[in-house]
Backbone bond lengths (Angstrom), bond angles and torsions (degrees), N, CA, C in turn:
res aa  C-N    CA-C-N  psi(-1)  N-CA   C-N-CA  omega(-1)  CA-C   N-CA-C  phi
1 X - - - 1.466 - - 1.517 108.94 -
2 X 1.147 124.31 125.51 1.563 123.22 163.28 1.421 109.40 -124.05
3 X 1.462 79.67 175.35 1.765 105.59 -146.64 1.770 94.14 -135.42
4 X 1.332 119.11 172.23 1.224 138.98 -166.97 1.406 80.05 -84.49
5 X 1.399 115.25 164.24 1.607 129.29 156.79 1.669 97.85 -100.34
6 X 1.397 105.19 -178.90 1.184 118.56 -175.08 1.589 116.60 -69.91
7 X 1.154 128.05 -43.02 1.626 127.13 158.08 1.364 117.55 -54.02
8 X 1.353 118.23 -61.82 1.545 102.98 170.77 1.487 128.94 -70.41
9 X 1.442 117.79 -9.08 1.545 114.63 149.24 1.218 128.23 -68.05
10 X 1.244 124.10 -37.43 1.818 122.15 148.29 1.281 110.73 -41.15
11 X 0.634 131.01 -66.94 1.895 137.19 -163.34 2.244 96.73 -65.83
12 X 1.290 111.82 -30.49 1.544 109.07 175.67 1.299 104.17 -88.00
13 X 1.470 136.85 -7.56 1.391 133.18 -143.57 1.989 86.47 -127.86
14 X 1.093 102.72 -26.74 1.851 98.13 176.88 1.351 117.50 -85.90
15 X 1.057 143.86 -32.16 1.247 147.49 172.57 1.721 102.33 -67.25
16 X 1.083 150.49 6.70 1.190 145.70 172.98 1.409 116.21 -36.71
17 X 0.898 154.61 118.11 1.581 169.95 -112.26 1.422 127.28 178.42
18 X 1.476 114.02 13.15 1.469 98.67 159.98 1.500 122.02 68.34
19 X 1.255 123.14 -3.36 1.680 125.47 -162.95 1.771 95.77 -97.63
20 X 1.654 95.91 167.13 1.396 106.34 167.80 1.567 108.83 84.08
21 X 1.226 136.14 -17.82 1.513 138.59 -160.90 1.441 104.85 40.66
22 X 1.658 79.11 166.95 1.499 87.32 175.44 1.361 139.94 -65.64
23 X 1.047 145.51 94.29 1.656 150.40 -130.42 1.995 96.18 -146.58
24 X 1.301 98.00 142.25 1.450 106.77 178.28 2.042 90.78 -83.09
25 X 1.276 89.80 137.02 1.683 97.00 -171.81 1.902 106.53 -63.26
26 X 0.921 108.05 -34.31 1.041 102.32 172.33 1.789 149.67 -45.55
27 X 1.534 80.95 -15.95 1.507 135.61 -157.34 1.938 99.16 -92.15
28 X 1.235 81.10 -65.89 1.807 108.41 -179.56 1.487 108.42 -52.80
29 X 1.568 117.51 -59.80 1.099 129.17 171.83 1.791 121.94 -44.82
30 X 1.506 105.01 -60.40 1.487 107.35 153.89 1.871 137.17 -39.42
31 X 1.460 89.44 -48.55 1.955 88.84 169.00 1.170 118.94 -115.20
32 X 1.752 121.37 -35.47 1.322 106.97 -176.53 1.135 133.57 -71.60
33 X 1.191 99.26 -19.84 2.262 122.15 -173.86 1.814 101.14 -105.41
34 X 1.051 120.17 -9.84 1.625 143.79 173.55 1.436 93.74 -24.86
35 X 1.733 128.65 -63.95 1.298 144.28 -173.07 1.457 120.92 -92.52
36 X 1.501 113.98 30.64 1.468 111.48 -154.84 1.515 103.28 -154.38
37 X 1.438 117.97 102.48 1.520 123.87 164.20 1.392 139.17 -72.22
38 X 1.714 88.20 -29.86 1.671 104.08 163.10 1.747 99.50 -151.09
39 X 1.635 94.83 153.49 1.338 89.74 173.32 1.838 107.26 -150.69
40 X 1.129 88.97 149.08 1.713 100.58 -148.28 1.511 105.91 -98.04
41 X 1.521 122.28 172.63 1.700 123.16 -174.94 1.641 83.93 -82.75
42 X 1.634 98.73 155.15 1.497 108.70 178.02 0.972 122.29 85.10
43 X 1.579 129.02 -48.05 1.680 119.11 156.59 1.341 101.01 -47.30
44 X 1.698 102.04 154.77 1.077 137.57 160.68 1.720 124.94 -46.50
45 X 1.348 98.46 -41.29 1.676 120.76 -176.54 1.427 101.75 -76.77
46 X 1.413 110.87 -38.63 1.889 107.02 -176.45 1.781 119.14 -84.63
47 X 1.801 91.81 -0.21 1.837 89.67 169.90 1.551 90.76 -96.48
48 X 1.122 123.54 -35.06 1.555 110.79 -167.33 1.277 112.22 -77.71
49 X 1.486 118.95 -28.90 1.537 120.46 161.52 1.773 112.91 -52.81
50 X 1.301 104.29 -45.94 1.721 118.64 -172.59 1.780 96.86 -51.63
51 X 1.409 107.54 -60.65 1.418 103.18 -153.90 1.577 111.03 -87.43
52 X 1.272 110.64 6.97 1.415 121.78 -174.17 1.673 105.13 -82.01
53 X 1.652 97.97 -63.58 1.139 118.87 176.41 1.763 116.69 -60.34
54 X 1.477 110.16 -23.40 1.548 108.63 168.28 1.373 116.79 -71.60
55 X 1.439 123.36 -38.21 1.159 125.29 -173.91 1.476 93.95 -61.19
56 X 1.332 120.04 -75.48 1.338 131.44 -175.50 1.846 102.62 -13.64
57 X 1.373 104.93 -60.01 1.588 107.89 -165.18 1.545 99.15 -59.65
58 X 1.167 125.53 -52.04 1.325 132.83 -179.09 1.886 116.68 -53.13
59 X 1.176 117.86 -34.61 1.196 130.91 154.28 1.347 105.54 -45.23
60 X 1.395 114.00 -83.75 1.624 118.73 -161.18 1.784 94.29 -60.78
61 X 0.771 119.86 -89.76 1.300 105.88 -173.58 1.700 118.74 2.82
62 X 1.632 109.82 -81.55 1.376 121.08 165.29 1.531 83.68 -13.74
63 X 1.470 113.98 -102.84 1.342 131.58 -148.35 1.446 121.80 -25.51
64 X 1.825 104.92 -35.46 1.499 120.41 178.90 1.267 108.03 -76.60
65 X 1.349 129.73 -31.11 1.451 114.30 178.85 1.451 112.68 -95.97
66 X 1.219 128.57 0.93 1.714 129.99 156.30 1.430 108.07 -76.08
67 X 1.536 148.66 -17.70 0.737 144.82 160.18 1.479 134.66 -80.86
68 X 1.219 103.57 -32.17 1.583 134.73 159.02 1.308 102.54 -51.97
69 X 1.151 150.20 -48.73 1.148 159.66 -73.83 2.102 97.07 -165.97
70 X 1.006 94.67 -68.44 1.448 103.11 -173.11 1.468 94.55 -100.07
71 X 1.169 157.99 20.82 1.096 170.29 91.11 1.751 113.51 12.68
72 X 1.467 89.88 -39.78 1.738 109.00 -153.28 1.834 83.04 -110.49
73 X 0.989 132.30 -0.52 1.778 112.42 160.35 1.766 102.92 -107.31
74 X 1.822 117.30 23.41 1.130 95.46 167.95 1.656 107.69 -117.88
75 X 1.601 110.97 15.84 1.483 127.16 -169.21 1.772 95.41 -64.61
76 X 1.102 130.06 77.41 1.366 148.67 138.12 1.215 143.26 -99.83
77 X 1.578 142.36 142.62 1.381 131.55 174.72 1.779 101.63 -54.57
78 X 1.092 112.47 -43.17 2.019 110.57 -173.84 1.563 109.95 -62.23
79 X 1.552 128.52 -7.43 0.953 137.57 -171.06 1.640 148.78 -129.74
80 X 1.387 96.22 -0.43 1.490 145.17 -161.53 1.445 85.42 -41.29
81 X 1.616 107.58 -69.19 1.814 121.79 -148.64 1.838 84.03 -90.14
82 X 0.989 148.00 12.61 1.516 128.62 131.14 1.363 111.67 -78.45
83 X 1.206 108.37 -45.96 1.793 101.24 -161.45 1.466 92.86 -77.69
84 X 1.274 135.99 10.24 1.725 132.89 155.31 1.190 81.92 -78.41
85 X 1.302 124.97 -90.41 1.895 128.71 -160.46 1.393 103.49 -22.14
86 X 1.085 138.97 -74.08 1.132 174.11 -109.63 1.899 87.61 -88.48
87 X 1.607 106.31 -98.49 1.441 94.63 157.61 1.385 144.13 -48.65
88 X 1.264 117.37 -7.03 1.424 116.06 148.83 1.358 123.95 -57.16
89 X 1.421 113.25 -59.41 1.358 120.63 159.21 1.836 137.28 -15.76
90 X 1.676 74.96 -55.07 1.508 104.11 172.74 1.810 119.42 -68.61
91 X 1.372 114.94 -35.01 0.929 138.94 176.48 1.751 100.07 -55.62
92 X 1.348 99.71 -63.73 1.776 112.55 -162.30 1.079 109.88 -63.91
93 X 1.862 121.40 -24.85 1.709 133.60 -175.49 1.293 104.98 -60.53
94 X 1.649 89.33 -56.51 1.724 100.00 -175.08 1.776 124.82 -40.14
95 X 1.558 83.54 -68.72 1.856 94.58 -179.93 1.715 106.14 -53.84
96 X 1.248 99.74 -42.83 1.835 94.80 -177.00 1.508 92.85 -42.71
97 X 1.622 116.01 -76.91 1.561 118.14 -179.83 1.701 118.28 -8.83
98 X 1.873 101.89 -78.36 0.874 128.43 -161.69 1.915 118.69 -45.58
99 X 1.769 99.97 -34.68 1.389 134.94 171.26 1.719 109.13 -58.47
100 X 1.749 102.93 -63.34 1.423 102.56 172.27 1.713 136.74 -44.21
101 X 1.147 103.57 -42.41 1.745 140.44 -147.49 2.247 71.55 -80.08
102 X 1.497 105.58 -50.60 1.230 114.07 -171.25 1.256 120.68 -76.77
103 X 1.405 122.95 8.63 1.167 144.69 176.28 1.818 117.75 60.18
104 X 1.310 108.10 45.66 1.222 114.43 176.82 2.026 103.44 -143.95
105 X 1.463 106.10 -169.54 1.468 111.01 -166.13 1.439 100.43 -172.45
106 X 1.578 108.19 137.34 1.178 101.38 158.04 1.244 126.10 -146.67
107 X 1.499 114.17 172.01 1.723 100.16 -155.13 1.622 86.79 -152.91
108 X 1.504 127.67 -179.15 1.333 124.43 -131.83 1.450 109.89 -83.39
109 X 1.800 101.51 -21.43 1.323 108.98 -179.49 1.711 91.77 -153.00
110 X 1.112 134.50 3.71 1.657 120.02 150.51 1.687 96.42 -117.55
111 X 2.056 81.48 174.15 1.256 98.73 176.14 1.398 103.35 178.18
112 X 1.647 125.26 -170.40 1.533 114.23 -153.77 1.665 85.94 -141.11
113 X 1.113 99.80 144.34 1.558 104.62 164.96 1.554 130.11 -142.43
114 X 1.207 132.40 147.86 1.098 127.72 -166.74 1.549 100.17 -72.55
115 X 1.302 110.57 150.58 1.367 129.29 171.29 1.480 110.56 -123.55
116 X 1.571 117.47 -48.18 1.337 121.52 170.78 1.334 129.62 -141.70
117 X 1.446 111.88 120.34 1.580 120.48 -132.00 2.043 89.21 -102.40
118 X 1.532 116.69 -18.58 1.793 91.63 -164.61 0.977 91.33 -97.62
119 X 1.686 90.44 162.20 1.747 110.06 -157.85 1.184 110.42 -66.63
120 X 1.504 139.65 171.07 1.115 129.30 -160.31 1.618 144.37 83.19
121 X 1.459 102.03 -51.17 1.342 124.69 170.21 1.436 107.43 -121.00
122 X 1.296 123.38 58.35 1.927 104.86 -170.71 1.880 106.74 -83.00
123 X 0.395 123.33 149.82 1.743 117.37 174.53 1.525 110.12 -117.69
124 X 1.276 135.51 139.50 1.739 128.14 148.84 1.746 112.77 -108.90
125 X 1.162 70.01 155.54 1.939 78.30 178.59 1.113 107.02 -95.22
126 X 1.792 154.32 112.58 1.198 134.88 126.87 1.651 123.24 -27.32
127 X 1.536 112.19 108.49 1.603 120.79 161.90 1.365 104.69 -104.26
128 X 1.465 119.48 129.27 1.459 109.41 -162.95 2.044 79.05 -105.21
129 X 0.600 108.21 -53.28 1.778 112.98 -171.92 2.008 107.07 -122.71
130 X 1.717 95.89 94.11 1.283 86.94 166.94 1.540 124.01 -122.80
131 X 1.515 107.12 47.69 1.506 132.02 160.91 1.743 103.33 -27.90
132 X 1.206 109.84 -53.00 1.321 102.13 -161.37 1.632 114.93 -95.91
133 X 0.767 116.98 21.49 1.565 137.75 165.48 1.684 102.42 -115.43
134 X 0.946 120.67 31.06 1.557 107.86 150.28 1.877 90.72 -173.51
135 X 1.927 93.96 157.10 1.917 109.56 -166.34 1.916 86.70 -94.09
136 X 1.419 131.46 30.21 1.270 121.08 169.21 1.788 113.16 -123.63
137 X 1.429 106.50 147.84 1.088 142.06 -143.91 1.687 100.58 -107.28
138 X 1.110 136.15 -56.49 1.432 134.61 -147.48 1.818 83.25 -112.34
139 X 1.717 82.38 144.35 1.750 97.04 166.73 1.304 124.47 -35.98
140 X 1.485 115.46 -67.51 1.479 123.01 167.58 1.109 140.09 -40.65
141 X 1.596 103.07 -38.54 1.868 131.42 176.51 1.588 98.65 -68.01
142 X 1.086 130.44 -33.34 1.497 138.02 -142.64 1.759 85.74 -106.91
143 X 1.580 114.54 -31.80 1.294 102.91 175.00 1.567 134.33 -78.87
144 X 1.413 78.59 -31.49 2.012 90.07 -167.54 1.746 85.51 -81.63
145 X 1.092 145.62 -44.17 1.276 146.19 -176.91 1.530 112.99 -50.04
146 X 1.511 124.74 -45.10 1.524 141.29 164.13 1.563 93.92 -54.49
147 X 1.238 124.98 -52.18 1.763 127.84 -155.49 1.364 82.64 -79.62
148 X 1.355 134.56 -74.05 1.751 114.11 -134.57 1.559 86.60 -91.72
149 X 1.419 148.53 41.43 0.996 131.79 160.27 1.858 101.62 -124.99
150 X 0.880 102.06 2.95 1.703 120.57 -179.40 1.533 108.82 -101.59
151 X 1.326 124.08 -39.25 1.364 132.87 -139.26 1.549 105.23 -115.24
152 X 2.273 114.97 -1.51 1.189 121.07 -147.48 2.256 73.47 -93.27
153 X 1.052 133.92 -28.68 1.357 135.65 151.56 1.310 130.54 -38.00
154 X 0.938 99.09 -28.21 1.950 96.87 163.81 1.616 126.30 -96.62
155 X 1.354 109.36 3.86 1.573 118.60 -153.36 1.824 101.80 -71.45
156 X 1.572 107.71 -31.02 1.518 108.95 177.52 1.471 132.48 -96.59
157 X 1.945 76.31 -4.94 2.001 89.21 154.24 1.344 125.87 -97.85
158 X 1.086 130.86 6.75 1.367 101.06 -166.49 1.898 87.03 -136.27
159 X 0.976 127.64 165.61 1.460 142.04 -159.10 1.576 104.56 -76.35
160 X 1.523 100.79 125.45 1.407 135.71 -165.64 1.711 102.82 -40.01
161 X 1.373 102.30 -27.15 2.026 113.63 -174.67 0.977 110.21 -56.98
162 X 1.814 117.31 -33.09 1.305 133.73 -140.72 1.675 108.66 -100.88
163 X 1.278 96.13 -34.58 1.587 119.87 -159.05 1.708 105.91 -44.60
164 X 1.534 118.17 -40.19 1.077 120.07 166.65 1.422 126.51 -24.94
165 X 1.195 114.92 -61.42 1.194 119.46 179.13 1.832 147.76 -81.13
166 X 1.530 67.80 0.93 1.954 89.06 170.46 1.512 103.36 -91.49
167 X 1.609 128.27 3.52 1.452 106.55 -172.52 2.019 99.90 -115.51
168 X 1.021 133.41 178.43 1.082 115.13 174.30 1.630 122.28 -90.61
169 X 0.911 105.59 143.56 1.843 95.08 -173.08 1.473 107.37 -64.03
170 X 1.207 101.89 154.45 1.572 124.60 175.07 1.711 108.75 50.08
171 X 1.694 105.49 29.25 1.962 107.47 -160.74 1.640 106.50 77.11
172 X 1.134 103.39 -45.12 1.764 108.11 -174.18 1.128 106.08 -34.97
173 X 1.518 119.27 118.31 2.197 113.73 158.93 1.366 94.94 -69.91
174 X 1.517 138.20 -47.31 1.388 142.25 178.53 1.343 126.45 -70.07
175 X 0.854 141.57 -6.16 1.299 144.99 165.48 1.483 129.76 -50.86
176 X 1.337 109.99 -21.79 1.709 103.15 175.77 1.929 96.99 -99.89
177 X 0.956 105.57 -7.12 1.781 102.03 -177.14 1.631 109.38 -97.18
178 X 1.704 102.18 -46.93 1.468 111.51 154.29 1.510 110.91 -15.03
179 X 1.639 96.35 -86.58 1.783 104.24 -150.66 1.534 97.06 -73.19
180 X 1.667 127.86 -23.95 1.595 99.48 -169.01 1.766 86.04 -71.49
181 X 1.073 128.25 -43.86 1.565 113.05 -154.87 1.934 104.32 -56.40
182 X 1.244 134.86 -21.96 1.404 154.96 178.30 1.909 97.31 -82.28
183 X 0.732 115.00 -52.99 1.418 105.15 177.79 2.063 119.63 -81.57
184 X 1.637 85.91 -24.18 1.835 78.95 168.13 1.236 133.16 -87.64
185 X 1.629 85.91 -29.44 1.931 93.16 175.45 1.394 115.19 -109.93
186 X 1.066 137.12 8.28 1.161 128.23 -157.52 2.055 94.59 -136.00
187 X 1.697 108.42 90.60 1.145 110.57 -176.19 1.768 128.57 -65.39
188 X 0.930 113.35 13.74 1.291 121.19 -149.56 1.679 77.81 -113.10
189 X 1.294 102.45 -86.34 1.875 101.53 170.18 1.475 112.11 -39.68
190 X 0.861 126.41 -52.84 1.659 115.69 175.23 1.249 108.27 -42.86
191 X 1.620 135.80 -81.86 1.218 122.24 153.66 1.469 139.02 -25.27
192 X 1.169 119.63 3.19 1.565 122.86 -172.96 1.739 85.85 -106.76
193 X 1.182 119.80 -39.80 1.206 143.45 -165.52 2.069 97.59 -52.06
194 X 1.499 76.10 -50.66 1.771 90.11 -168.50 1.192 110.22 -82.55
195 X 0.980 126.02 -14.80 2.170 136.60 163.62 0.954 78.99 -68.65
196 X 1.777 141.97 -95.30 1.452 133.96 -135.88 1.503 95.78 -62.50
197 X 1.243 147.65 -20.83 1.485 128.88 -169.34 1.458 103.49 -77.10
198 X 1.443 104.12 -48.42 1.600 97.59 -161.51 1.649 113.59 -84.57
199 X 1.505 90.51 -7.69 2.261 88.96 167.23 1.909 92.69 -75.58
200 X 1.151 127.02 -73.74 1.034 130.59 -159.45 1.904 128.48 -63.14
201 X 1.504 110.43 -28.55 1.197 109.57 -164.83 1.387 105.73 -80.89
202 X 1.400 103.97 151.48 1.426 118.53 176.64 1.531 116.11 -158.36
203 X 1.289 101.70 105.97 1.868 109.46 -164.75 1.472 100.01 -33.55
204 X 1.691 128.49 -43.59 1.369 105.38 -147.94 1.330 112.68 -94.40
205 X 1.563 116.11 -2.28 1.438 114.15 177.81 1.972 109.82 -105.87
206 X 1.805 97.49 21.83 1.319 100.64 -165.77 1.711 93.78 -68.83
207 X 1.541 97.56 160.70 1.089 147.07 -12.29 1.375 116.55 -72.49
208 X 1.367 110.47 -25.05 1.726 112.13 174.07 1.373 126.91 -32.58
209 X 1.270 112.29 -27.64 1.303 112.56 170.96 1.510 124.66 -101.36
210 X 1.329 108.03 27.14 1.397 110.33 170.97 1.747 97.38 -94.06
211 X 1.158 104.84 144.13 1.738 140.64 178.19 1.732 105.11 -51.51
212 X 1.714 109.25 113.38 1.477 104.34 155.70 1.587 139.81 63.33
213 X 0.982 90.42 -112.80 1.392 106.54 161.34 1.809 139.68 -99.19
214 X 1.272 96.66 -28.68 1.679 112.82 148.35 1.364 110.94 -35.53
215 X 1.754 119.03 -72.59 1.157 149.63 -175.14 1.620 105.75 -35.58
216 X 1.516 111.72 -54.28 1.503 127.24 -161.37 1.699 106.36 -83.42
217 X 1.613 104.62 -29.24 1.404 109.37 178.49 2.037 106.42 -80.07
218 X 1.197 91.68 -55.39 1.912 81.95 172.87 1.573 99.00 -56.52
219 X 1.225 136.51 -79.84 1.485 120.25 -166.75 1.914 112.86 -17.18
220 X 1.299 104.51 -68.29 1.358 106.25 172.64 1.186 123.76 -48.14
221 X 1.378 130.41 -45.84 1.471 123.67 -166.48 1.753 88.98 -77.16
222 X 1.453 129.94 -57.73 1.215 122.21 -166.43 1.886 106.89 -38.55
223 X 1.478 98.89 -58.47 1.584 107.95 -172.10 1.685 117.34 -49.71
224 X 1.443 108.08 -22.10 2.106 119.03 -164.93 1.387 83.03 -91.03
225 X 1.450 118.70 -40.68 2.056 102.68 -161.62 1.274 100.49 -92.07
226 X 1.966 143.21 1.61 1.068 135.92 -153.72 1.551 84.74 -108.62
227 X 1.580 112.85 -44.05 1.626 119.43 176.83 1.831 117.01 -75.87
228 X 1.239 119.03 -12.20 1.127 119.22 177.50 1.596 111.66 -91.78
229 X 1.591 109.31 -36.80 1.224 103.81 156.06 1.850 131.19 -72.96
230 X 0.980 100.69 -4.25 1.640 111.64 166.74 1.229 111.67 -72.77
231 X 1.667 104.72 -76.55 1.753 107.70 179.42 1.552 119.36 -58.46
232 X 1.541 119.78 -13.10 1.721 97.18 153.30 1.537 119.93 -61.90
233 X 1.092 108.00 -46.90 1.205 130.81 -168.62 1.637 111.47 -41.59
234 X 1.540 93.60 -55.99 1.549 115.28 -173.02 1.622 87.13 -73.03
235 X 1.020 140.24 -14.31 1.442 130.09 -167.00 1.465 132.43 -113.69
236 X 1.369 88.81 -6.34 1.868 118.65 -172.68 1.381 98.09 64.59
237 X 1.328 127.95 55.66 1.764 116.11 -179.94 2.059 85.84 -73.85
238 X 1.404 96.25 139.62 1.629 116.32 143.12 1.408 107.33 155.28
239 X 1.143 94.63 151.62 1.828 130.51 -118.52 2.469 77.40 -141.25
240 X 1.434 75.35 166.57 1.248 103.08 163.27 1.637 122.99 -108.90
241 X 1.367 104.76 13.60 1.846 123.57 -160.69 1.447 100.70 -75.69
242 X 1.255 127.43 -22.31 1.404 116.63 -159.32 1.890 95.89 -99.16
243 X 1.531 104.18 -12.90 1.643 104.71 -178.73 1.685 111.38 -46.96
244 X 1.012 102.02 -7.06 1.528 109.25 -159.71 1.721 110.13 -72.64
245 X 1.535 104.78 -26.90 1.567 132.99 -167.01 1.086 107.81 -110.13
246 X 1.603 123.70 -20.38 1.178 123.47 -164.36 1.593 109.91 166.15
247 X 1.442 104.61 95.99 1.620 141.26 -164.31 1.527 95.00 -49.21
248 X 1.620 130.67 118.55 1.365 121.37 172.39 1.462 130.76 95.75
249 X 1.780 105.14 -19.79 1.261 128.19 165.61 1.675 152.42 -77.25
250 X 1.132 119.02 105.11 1.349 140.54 -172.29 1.341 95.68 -30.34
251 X 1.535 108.52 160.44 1.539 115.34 157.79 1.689 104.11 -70.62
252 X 0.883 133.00 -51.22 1.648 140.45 175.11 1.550 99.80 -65.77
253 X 1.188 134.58 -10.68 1.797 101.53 167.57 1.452 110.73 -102.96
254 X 1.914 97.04 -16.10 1.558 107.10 -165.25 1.698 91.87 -73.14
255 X 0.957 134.92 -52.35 1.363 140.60 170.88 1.397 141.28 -38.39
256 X 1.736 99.37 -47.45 1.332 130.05 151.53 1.654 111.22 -50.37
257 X 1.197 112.28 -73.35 1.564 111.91 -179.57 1.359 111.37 -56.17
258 X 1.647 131.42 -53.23 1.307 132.04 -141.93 1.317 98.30 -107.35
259 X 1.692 137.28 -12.27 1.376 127.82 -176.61 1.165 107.77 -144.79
260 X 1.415 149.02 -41.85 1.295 132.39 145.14 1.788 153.57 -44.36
261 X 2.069 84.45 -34.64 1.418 91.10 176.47 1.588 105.32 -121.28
262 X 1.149 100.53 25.11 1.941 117.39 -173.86 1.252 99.12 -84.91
263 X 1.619 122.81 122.27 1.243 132.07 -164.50 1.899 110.07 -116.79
264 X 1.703 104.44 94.61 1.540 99.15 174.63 1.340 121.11 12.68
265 X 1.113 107.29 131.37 1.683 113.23 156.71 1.510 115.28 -59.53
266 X 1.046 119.25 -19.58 1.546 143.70 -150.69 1.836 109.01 23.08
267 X 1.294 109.58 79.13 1.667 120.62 -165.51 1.927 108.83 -110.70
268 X 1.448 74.73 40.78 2.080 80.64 174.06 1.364 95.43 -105.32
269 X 1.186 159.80 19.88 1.542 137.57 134.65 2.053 97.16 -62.57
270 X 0.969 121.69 -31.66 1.753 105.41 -165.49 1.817 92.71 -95.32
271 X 1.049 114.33 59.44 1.949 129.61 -164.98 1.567 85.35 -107.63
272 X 1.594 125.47 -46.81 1.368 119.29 175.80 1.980 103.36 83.90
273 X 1.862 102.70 33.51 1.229 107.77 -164.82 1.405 113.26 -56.86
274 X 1.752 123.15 -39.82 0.867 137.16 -173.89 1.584 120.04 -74.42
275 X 1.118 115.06 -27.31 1.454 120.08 -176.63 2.000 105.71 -88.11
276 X 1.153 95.41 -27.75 1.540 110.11 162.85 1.381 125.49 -42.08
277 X 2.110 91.28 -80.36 1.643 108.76 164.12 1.218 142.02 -92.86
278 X 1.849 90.30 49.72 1.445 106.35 -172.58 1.731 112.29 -92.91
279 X 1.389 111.43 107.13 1.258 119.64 -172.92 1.774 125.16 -35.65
C-alpha cells in the first residue's frame, strides 16, 4: 500500500476546498467513489474525495488527543486494562489521521491507495475489497498491516523521536490489537494487569513506571498523536470537521476548549457506591 510522502501531502493538504459536506467518509466511499476505480487531480470527484478524507483526518486526530488526554484520569490499579484500551484507541485515531493527511483510508475490507504521488497529477486507486493482498484475518489485523506497510515511506521524513512508531512493535504487525483484545476480554489478564500496576507504579517516575505492556502501549499512542499532530502541522491540515461541535472552530480552539481546558463533569456521587457495597 502506498501513501503520499510528506511533500506531496502538502501539495494534497493545500488545495482544501470545502466540497462534498460533511459526510462520515465511510459514507462517501460507498456512493460517491461507487463508479470510480481511479480518480485523478482535477476531477471533480478527487477534490471531493480530497476534502472528505481531510476532514475525516482532522476528526480522528481531534478524537486521538481527547483520549490521550483523559486517558490520564483513568491512571489507577481498578483501571489499568482500560487505560491500555483506552490508548490503544488513541493509537488507532492517530494512524487513521496520519493515513488521511497521506491521502489514503482504510476500512475492513476497502481502502485507497496512492498510485501517483507528484503534485499536479496525483492519482488514488479505489480498492473496494483488498482481503487478498494481505495473510490477515481480523478488521484491526488487516488495519495495522495496511498502516505499517504504507507508513515504512515516511520513516526518513518525519523526526527521528517519532520513528518509533511507524515500525511494528516487537516486529509484530499484530501486537497492538493482539494485547488490547487480551486485556479487554480476557479478565484474568486484566487483573494480572492490575497486580503489575500497583507493584510498579509510581506517579513521579510516570510513565516509566507503568507495567509491561501498558508501558509499550502509552509509548506508542503518545509517539502516533505527537507525529500526527506534527504532519498536520507540516501540512496545513484544517478542515471545517470540527464545526460540527462548535460552529467556526479550529482544530486548536476546538481542542483547547473541549479537551485541554474541559473541566470534568465530576459525576462520582451517581457511582451508586452504596448500592454496590451493600453487604
Amino acid at each position: 500500500m502506498r501513501i503520499f510522502d510528506t511533500s506531496q501531502a502538502q501539495h494534497f493538504c493545500k488545495d482544501y476546498g470545502g466540497s462534498s459536506g460533511i459526510v462520515c467518509f465511510q459514507d462517501f466511499f460507498r456512493t460517491m467513489l461507487a463508479p470510480h476505480a481511479r480518480i485523478k487531480e482535477g476531477d471533480r470527484i478527487f477534490n471531493e474525495y480530497r476534502d472528505c478524507l481531510l476532514r475525516e483526518a482532522e476528526r480522528n486526530l481531534f478524537l486521538s488527543a481527547s483520549l490521550h488526554r483523559r486517558g490520564l484520569d483513568l491512571v489507577s490499579v481498578a483501571s489499568a486494562n482500560w487505560l491500555h484500551v483506552t490508548y490503544y484507541y488513541s493509537s488507532f485515531f492517530s494512524a487513521r489521521c496520519i493515513l488521511g493527511v497521506c491521502g489514503t483510508w482504510v476500512d475492513s475490507r476497502s481502502r485507497t491507495e496512492v498510485v501517483g504521488g507528484n503534485p499536479g497529477t496525483q492519482e488514488i486507486e479505489v480498492v473496494r475489497d483488498f482481503r487478498k493482498r494481505t495473510t490477515y484475518r481480523g478488521t484491526h489485523e488487516r488495519f495495522w498491516d495496511s498502516f505499517y506497510t504504507a507508513v515504512g515511506a515516511l520513516v526518513l521524513w518525519v523526526p527521528a523521536e517519532y520513528r518509533v512508531a511507524l515500525t511494528p512493535v516487537y516486529a509484530n504487525v499484530t501486537w497492538l490489537i493482539e494485547t488490547r483484545n487480551k486485556l479487554n476480554y480476557d479478565t484474568v489478564a486484566a487483573l494480572d494487569l492490575s497486580a503489575q500496576f500497583r507493584a510498579s507504579f509510581n506517579r513521579r517516575s510516570f510513565p516509566h513506571s507503568l507495567p509491561g505492556e501498558l508501558n509499550t502501549q502509552f509509548t506508542i499512542a503518545e509517539k502516533l498523536l505527537l507525529l500526527a499532530a506534527w504532519l498536520g502541522r507540516q501540512c496545513g491540515l484544517g478542515t471545517d470537521a470540527l464545526h460540527l461541535i462548535h460552529a467556526g472552530s479550529t482544530r486548536l480552539d476546538a481542542m483547547r476548549r473541549y479537551i485541554y481546558d474541559a473541566k470534568p463533569a465530576r459525576m462520582g456521587s451517581y457511582s451508586r457506591r452504596q448500592q454496590v457495597l451493600k453487604p
